[in-house]
matplotlib code that plots the C-alpha trace (Angstrom):
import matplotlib.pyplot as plt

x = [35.8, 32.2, 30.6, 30.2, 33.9, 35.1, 32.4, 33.5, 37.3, 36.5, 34.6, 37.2, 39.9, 37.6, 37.0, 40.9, 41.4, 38.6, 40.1, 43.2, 41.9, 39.8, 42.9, 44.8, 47.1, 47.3, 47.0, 49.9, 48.6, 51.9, 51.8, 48.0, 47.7, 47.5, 44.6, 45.0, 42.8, 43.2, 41.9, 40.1, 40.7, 38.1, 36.7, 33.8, 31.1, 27.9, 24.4, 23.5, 19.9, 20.3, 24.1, 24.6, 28.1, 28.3, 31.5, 32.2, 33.9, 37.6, 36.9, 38.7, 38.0, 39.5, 41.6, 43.3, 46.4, 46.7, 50.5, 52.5, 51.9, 47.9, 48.1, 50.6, 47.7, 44.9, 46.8]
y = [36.9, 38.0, 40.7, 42.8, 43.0, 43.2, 46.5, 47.9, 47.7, 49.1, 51.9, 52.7, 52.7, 55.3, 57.5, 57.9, 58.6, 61.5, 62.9, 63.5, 65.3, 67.4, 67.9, 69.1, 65.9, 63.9, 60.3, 57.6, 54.1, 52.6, 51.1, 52.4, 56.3, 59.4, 61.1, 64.6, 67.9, 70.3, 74.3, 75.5, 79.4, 81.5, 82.0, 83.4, 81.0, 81.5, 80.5, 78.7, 79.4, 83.2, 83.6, 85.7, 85.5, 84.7, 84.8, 81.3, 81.6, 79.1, 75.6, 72.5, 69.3, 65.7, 63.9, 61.1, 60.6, 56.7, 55.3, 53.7, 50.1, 51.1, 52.6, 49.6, 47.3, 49.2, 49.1]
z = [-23.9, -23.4, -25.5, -23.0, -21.7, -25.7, -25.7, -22.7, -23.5, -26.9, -25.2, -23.1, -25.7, -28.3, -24.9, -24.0, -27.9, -27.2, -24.2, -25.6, -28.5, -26.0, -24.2, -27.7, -27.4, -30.6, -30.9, -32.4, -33.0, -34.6, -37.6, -38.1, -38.1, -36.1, -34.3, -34.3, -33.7, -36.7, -36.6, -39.6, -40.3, -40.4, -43.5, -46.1, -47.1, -49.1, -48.7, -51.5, -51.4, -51.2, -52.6, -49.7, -48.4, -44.8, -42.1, -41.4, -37.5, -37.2, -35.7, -34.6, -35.9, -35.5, -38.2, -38.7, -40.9, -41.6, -41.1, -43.7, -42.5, -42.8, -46.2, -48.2, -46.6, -48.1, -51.6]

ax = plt.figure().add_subplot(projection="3d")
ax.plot(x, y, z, "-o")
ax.set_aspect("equal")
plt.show()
């Protein structure tokens, strides 16, 4: 395979993966882990440089949970 094609298919694999988060979808690779979007509750944080405590808004982030194949490798 050329480099280019190997890029392009890897490209399109890590953009479907993104879309589906966007979308809320998670993601199952068997035997490797899961791609999931999470939300984070609001909460209070601090600056540190004034130790002022600040309202830190909920969010969604992506993480992945590794699958039991993944993880005995990894061992």
């Amino acid at each position: 395979y050329k480099q280019t094609e190997v890029k392009n298919t890897v490209q399109l694999v890590l953009d479907t993966i993104t879309d589906a988060l966007l979308e809320g979808k998670s993601i199952e690779l068997r035997n490797f882990g899961v791609f999931k979007v999470k939300v984070r509750k609001p909460r209070q944080g601090r600056n540190p440089r004034t130790g002022e405590t600040v309202p830190v808004p909920s969010r969604k982030v992506a993480v992945f949970k590794p699958g039991l194949e993944l993880k005995e490798r990894l061992k």
